[in-house]
PDB file of N, CA, C, O and CB in Angstrom:
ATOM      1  N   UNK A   1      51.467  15.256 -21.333  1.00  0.00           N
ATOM      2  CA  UNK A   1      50.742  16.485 -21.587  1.00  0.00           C
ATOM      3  C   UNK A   1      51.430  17.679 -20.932  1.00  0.00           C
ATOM      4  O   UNK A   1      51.512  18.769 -21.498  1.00  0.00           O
ATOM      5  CB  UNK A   1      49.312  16.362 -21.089  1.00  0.00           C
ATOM      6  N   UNK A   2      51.934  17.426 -19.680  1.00  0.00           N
ATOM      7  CA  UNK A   2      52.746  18.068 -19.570  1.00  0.00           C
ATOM      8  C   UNK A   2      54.123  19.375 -20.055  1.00  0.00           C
ATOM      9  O   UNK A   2      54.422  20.563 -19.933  1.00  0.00           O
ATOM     10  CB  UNK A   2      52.728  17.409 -19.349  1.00  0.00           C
ATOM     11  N   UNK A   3      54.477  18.363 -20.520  1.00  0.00           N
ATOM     12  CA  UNK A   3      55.535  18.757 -21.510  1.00  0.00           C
ATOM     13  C   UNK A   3      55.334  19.803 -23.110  1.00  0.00           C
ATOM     14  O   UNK A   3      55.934  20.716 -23.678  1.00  0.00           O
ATOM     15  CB  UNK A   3      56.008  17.312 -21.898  1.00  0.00           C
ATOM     16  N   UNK A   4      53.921  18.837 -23.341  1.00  0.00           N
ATOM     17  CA  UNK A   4      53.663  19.446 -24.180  1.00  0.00           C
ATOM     18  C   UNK A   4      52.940  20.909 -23.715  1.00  0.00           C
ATOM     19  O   UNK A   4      53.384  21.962 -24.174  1.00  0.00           O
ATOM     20  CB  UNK A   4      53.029  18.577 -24.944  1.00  0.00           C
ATOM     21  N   UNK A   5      52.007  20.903 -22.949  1.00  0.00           N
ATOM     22  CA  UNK A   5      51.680  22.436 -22.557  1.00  0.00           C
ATOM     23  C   UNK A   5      52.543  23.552 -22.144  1.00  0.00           C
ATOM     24  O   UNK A   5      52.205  24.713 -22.375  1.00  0.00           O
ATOM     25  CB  UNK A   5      50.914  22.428 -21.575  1.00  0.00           C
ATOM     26  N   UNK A   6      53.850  23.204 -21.431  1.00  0.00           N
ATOM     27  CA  UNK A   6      54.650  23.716 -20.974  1.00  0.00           C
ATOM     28  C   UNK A   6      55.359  24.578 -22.451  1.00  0.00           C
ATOM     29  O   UNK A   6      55.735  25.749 -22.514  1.00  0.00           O
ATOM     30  CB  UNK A   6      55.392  22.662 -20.107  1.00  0.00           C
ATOM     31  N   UNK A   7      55.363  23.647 -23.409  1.00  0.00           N
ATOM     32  CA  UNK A   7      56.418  24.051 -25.111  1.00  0.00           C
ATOM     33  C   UNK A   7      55.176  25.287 -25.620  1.00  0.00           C
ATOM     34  O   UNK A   7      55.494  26.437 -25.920  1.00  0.00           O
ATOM     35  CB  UNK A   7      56.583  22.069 -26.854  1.00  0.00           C
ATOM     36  N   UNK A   8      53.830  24.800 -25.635  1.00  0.00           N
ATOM     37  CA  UNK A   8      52.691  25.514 -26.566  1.00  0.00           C
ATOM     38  C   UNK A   8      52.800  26.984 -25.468  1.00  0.00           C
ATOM     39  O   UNK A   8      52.596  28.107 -25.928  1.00  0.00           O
ATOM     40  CB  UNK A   8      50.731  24.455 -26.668  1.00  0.00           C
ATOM     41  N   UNK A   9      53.134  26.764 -24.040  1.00  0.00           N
ATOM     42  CA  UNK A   9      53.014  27.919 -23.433  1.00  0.00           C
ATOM     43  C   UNK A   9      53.990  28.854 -24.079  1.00  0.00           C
ATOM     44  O   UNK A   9      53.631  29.953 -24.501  1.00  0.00           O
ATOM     45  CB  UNK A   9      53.183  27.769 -22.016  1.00  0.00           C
ATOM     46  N   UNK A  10      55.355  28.375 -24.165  1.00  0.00           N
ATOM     47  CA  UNK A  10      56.914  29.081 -23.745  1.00  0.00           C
ATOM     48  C   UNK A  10      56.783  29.977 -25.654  1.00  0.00           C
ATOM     49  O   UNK A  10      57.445  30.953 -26.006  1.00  0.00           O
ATOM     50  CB  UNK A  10      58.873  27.296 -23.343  1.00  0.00           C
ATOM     51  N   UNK A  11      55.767  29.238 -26.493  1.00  0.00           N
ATOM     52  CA  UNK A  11      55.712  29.543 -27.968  1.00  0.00           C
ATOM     53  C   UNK A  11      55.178  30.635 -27.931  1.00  0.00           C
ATOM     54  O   UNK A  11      55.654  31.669 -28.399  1.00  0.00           O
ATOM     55  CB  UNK A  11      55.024  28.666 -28.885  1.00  0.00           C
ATOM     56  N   UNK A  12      53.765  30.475 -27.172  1.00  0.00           N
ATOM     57  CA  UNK A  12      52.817  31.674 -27.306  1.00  0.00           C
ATOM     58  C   UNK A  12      53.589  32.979 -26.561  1.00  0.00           C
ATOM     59  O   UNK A  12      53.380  34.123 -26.966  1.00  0.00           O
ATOM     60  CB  UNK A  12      51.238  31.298 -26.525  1.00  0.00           C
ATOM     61  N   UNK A  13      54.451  32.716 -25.496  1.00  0.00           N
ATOM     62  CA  UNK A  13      55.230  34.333 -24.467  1.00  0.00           C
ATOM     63  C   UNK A  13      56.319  34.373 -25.868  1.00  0.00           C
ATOM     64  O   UNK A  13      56.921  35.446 -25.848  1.00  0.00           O
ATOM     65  CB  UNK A  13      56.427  33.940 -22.118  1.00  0.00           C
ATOM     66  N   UNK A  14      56.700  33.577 -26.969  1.00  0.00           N
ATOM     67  CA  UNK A  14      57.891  34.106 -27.673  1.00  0.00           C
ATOM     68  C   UNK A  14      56.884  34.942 -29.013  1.00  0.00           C
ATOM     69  O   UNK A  14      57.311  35.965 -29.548  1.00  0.00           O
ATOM     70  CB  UNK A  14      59.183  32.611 -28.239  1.00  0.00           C
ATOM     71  N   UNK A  15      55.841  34.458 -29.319  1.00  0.00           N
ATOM     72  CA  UNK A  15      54.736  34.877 -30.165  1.00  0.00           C
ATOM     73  C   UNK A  15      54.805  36.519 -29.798  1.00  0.00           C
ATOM     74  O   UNK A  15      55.430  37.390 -30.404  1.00  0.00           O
ATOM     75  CB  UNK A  15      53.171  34.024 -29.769  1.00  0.00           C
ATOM     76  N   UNK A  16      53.837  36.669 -28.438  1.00  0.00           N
ATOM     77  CA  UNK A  16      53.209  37.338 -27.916  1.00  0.00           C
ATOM     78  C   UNK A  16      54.794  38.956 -27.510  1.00  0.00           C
ATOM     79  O   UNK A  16      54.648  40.165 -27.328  1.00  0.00           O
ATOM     80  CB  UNK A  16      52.330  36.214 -26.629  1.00  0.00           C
ATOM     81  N   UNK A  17      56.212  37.977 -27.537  1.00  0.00           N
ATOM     82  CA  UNK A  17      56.710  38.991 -27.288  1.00  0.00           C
ATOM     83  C   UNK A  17      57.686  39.983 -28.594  1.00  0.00           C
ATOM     84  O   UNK A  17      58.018  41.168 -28.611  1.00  0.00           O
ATOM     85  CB  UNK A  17      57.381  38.511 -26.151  1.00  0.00           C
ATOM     86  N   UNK A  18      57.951  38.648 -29.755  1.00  0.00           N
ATOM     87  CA  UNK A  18      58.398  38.573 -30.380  1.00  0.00           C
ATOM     88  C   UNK A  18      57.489  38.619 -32.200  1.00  0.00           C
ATOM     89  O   UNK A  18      57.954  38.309 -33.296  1.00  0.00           O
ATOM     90  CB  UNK A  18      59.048  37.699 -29.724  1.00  0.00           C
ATOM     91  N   UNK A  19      56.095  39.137 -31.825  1.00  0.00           N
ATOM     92  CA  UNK A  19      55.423  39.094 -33.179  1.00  0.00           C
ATOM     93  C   UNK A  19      55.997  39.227 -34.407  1.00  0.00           C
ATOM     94  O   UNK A  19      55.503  38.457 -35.231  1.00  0.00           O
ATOM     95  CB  UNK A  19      54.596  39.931 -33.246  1.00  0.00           C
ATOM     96  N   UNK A  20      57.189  40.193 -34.980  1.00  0.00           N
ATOM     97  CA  UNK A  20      57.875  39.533 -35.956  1.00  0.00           C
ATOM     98  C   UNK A  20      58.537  38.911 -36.146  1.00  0.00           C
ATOM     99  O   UNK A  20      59.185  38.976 -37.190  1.00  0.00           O
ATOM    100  CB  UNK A  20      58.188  39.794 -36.413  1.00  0.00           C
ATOM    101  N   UNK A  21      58.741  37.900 -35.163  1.00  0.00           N
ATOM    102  CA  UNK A  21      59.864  36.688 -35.160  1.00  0.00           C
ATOM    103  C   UNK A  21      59.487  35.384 -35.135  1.00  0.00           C
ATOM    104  O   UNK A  21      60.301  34.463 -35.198  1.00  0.00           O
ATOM    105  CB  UNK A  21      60.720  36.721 -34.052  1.00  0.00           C
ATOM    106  N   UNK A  22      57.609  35.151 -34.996  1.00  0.00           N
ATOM    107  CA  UNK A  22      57.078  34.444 -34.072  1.00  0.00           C
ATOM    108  C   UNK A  22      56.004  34.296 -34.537  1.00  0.00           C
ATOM    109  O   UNK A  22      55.165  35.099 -34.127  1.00  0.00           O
ATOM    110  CB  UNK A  22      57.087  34.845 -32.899  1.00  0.00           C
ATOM    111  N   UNK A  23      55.484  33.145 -35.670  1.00  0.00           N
ATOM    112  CA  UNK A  23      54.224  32.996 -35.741  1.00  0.00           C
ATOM    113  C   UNK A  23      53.530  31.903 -35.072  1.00  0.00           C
ATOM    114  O   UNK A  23      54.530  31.584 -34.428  1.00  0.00           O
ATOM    115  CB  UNK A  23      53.987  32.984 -36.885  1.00  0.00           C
ATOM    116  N   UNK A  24      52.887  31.284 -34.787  1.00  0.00           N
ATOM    117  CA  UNK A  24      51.795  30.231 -34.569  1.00  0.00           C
ATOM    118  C   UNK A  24      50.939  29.833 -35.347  1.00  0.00           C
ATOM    119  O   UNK A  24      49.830  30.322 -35.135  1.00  0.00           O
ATOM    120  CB  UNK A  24      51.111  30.453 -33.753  1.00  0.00           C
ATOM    121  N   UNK A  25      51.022  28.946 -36.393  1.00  0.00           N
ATOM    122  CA  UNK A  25      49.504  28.863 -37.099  1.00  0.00           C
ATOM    123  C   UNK A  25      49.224  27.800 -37.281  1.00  0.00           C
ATOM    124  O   UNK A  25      49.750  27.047 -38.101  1.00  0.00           O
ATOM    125  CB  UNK A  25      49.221  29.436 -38.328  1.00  0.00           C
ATOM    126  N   UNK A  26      47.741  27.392 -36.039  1.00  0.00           N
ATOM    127  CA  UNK A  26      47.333  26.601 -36.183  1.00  0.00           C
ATOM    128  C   UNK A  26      46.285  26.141 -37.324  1.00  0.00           C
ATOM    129  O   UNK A  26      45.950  26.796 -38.311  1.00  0.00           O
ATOM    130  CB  UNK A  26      47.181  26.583 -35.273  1.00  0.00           C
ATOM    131  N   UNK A  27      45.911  25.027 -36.997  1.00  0.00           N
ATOM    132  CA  UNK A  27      44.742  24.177 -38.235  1.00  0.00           C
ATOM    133  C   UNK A  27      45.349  24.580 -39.606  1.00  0.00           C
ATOM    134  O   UNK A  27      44.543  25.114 -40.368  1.00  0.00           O
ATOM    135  CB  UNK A  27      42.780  24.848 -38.222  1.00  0.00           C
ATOM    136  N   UNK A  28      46.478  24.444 -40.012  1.00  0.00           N
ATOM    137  CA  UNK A  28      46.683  24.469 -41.331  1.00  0.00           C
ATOM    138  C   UNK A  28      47.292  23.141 -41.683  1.00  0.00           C
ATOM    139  O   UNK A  28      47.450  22.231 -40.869  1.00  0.00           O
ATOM    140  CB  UNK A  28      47.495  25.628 -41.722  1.00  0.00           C
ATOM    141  N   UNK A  29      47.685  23.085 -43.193  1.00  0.00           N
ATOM    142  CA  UNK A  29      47.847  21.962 -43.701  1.00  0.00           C
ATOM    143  C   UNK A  29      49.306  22.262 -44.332  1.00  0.00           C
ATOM    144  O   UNK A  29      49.182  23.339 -44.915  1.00  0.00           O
ATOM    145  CB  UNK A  29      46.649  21.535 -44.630  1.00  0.00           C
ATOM    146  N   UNK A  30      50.252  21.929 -44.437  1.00  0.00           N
ATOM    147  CA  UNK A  30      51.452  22.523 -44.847  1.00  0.00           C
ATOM    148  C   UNK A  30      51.579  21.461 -46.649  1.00  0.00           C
ATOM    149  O   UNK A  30      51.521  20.248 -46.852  1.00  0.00           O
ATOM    150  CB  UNK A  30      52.942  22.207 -43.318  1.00  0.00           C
ATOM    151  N   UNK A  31      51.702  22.244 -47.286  1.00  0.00           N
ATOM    152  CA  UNK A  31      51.671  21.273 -48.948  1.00  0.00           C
ATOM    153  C   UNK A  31      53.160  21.505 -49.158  1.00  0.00           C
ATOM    154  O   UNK A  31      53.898  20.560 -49.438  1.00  0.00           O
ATOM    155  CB  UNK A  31      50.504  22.042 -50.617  1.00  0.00           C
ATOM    156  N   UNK A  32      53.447  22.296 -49.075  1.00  0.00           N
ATOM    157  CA  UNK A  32      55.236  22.435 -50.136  1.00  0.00           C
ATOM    158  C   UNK A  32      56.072  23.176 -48.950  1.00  0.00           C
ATOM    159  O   UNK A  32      55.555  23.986 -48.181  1.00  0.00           O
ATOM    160  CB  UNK A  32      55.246  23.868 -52.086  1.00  0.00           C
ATOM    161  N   UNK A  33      57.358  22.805 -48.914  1.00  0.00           N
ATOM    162  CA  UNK A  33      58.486  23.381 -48.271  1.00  0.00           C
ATOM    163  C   UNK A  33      59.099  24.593 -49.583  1.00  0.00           C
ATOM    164  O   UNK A  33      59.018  24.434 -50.801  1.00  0.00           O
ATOM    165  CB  UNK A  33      59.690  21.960 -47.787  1.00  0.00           C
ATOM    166  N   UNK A  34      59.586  25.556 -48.977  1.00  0.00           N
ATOM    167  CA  UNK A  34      60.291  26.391 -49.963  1.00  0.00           C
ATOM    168  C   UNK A  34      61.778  26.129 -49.575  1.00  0.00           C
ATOM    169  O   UNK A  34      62.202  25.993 -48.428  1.00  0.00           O
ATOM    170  CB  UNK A  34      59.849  28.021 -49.903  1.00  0.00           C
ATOM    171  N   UNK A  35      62.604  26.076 -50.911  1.00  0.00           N
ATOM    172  CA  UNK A  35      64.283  25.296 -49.916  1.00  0.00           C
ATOM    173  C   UNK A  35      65.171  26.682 -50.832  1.00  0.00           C
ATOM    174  O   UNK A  35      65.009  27.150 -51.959  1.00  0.00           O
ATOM    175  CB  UNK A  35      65.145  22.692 -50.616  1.00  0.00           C
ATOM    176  N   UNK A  36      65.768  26.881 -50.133  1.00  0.00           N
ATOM    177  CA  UNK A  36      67.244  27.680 -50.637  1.00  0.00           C
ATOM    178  C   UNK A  36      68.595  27.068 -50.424  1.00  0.00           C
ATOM    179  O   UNK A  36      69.093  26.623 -49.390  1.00  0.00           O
ATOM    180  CB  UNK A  36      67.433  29.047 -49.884  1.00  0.00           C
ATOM    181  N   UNK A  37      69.003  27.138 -51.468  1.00  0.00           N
ATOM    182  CA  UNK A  37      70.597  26.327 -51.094  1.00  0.00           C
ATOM    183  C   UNK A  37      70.376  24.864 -50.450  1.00  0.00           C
ATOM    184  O   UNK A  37      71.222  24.487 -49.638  1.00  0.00           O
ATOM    185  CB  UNK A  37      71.608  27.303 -49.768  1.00  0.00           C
ATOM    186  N   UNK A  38      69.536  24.208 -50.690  1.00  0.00           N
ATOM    187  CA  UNK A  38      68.978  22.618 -49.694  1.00  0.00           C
ATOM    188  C   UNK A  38      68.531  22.879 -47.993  1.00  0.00           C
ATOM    189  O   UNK A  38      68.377  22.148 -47.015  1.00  0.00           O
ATOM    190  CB  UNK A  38      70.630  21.280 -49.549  1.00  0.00           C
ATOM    191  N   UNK A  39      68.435  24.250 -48.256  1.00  0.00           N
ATOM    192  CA  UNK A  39      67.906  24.668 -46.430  1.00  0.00           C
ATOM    193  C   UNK A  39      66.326  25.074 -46.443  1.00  0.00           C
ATOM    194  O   UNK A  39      65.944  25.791 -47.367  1.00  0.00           O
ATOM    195  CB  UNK A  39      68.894  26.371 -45.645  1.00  0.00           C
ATOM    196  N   UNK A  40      65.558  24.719 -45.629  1.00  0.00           N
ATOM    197  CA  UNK A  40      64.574  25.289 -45.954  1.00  0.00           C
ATOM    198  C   UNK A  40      63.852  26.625 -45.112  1.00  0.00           C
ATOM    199  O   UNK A  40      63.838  26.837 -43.899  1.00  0.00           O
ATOM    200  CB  UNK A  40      63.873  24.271 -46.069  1.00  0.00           C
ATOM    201  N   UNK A  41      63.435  27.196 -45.908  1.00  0.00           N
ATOM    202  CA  UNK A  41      63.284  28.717 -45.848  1.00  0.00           C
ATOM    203  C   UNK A  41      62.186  29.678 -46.113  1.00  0.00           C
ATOM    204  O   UNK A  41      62.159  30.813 -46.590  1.00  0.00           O
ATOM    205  CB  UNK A  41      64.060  29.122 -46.558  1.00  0.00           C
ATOM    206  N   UNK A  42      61.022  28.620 -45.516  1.00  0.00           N
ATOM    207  CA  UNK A  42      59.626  28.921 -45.911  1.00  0.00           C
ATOM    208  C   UNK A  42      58.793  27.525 -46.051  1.00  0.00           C
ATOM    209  O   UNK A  42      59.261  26.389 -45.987  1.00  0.00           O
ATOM    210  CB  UNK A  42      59.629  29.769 -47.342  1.00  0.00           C
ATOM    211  N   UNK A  43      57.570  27.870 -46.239  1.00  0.00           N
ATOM    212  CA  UNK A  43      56.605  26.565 -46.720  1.00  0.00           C
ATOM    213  C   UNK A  43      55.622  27.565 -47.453  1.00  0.00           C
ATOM    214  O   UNK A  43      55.637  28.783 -47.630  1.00  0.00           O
ATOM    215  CB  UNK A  43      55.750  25.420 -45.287  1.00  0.00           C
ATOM    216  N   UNK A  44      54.653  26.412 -47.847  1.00  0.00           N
ATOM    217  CA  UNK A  44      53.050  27.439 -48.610  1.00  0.00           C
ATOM    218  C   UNK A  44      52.189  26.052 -48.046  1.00  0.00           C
ATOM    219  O   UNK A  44      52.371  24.898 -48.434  1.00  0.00           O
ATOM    220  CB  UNK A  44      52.884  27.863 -51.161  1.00  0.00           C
ATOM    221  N   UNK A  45      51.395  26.425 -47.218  1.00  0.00           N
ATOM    222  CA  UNK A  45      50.355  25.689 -46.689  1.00  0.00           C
ATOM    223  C   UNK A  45      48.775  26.578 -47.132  1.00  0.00           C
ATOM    224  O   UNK A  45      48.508  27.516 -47.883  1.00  0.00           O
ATOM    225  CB  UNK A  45      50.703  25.544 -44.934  1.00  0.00           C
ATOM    226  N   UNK A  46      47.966  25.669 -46.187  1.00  0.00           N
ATOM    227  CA  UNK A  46      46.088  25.885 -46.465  1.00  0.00           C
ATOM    228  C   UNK A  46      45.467  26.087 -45.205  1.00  0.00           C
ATOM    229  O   UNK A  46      45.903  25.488 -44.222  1.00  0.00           O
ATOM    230  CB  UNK A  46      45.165  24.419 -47.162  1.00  0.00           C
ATOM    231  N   UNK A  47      44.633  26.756 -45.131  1.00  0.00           N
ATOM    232  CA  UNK A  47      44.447  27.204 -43.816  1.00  0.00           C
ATOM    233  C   UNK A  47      42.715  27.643 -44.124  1.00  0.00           C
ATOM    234  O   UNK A  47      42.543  28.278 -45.165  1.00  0.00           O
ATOM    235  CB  UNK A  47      45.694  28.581 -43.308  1.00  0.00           C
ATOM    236  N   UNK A  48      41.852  27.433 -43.545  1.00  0.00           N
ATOM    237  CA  UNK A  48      40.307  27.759 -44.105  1.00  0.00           C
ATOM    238  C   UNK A  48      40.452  27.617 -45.872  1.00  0.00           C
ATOM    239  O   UNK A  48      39.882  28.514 -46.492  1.00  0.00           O
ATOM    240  CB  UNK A  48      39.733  29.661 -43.570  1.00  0.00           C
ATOM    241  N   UNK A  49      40.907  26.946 -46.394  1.00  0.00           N
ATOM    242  CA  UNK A  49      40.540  27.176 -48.003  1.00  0.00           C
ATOM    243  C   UNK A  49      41.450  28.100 -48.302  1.00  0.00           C
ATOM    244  O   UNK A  49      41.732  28.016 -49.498  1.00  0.00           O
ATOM    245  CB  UNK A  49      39.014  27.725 -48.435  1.00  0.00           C
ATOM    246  N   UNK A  50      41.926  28.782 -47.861  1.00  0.00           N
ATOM    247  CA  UNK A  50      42.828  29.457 -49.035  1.00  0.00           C
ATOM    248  C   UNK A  50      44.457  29.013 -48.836  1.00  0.00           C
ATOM    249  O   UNK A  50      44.723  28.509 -47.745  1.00  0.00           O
ATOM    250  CB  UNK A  50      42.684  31.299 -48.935  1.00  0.00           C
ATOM    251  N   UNK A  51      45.632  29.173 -49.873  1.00  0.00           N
ATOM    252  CA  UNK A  51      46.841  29.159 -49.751  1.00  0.00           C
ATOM    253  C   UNK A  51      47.665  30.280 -49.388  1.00  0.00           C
ATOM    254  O   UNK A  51      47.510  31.424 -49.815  1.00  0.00           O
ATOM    255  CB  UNK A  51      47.165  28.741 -50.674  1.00  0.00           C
ATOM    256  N   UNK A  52      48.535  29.904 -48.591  1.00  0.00           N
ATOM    257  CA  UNK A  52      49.622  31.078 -47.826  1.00  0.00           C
ATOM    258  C   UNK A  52      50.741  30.372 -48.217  1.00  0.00           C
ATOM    259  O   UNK A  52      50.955  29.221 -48.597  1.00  0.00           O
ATOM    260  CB  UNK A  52      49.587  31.380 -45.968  1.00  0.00           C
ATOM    261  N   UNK A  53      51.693  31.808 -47.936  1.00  0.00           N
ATOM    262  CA  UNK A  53      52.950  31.205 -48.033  1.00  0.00           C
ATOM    263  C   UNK A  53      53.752  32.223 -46.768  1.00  0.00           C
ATOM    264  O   UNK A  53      53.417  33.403 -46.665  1.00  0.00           O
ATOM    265  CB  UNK A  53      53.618  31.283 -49.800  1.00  0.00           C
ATOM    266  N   UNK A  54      54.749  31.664 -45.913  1.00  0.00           N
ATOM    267  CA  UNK A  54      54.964  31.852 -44.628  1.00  0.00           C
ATOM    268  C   UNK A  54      56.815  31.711 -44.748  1.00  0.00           C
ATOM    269  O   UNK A  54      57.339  30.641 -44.440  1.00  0.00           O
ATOM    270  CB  UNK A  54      53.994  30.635 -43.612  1.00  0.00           C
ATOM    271  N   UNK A  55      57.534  32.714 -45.147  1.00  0.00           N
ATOM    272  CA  UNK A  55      58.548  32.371 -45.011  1.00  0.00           C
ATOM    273  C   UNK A  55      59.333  32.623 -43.739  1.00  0.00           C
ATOM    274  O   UNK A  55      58.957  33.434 -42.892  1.00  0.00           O
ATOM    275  CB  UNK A  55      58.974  32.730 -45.928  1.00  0.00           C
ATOM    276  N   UNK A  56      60.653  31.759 -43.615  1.00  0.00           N
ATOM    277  CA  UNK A  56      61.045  32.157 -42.357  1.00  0.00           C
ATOM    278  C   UNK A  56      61.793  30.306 -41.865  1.00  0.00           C
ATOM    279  O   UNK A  56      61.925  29.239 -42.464  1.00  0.00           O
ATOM    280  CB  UNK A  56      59.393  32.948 -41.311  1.00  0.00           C
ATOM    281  N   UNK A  57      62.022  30.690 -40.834  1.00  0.00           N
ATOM    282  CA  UNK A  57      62.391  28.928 -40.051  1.00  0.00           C
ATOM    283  C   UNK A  57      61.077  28.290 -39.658  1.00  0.00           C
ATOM    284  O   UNK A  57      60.128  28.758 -39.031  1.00  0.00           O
ATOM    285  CB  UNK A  57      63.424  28.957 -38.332  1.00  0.00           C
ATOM    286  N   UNK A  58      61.311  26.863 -40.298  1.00  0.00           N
ATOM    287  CA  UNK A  58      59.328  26.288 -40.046  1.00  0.00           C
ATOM    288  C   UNK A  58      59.686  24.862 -39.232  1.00  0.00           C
ATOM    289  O   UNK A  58      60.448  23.936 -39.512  1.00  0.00           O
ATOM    290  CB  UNK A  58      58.072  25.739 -42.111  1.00  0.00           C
ATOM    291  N   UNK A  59      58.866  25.087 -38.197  1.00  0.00           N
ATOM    292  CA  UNK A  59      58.850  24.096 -37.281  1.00  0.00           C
ATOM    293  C   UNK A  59      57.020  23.414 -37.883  1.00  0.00           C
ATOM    294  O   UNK A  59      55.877  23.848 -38.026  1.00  0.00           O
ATOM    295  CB  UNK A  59      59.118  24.885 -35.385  1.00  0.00           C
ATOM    296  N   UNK A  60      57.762  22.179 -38.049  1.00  0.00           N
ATOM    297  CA  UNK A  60      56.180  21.331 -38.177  1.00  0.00           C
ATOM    298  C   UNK A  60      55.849  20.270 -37.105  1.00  0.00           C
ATOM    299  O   UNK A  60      56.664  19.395 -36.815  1.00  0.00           O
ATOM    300  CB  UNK A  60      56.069  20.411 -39.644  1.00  0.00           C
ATOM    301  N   UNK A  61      54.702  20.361 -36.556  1.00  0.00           N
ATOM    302  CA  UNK A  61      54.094  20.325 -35.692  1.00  0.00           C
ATOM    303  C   UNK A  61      52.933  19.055 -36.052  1.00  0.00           C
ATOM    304  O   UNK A  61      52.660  19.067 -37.253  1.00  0.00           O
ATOM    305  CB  UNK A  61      53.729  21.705 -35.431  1.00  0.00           C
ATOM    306  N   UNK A  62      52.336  18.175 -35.420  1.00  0.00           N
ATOM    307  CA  UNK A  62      51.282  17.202 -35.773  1.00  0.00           C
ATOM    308  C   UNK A  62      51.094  16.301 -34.332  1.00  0.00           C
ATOM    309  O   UNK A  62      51.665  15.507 -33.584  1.00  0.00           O
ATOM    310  CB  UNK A  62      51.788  16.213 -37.199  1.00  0.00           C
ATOM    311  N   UNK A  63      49.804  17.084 -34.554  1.00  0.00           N
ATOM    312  CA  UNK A  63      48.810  16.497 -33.224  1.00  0.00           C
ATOM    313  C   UNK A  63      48.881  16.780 -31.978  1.00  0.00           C
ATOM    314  O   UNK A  63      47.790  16.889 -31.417  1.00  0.00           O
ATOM    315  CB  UNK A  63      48.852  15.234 -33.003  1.00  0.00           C
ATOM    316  N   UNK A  64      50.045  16.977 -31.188  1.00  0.00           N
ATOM    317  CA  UNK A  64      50.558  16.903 -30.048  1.00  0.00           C
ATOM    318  C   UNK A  64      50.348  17.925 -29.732  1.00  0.00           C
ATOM    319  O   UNK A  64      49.370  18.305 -29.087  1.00  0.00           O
ATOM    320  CB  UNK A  64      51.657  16.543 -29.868  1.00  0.00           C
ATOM    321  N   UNK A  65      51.542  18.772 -30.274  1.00  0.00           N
ATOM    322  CA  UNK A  65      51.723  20.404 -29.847  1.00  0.00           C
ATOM    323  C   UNK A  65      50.131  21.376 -29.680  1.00  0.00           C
ATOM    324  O   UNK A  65      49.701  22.007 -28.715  1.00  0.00           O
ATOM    325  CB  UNK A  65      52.769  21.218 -31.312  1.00  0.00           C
ATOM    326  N   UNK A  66      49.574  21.164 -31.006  1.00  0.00           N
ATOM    327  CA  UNK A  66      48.362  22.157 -31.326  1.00  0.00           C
ATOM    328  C   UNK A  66      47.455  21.583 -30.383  1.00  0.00           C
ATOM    329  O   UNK A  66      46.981  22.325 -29.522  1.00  0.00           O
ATOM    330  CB  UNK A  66      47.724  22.197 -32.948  1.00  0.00           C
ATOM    331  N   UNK A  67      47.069  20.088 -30.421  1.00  0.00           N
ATOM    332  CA  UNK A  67      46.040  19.571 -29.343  1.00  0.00           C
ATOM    333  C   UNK A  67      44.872  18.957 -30.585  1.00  0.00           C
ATOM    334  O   UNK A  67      43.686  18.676 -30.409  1.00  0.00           O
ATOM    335  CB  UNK A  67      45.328  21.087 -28.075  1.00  0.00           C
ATOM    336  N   UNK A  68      45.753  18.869 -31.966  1.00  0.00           N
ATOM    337  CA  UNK A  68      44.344  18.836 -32.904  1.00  0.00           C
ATOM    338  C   UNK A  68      44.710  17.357 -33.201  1.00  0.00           C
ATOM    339  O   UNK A  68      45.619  17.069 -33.980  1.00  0.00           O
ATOM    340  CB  UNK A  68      44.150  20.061 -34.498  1.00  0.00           C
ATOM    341  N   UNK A  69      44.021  16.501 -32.597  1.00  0.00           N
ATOM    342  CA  UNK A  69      43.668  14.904 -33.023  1.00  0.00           C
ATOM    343  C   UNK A  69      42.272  14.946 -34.390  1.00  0.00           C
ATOM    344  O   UNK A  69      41.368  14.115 -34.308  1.00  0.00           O
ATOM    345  CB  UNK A  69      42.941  13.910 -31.219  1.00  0.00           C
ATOM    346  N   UNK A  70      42.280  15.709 -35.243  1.00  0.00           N
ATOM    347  CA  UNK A  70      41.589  15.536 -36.424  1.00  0.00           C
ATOM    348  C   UNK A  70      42.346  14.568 -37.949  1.00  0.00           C
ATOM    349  O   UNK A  70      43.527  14.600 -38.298  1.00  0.00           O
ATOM    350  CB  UNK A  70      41.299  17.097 -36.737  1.00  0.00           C
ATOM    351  N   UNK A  71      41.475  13.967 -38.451  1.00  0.00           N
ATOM    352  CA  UNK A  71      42.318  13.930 -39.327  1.00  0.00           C
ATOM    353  C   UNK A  71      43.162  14.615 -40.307  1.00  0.00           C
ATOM    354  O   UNK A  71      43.931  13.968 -41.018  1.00  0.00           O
ATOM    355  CB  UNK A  71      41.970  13.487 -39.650  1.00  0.00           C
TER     356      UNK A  71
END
């Protein structure tokens, strides 16, 4: 747990310093990767019911990081 609080901390000071560089979004559901050239370069996930799409470098995340043991 450690480790992991230490990463969710160091995210939120790059978030918090870096807001257009830097999202966080938790409780979503990620459905499709967006790929350019075989790189990928976005996703479109679900988040309360509706669909987004979030381009950029996507780090995916499950269970650990966020703290969400849901199914």
């Amino acid at each position: 747990m450690t480790i992991t609080y230490a990463g969710i901390q160091m995210m939120e000071m790059v978030e918090e310093k870096y807001p257009d560089r830097c999202k966080i979004i938790t409780k979503a559901k990620v459905n499709e990767l967006v790929f350019e050239n075989k790189k990928v370069v976005g996703c479109y996930y679900d988040k309360a019911g509706e669909r987004h799409k979030q381009m950029g470098p996507v780090i995916l995340c499950c269970g650990g990081f966020g703290a969400d043991f849901s199914n």
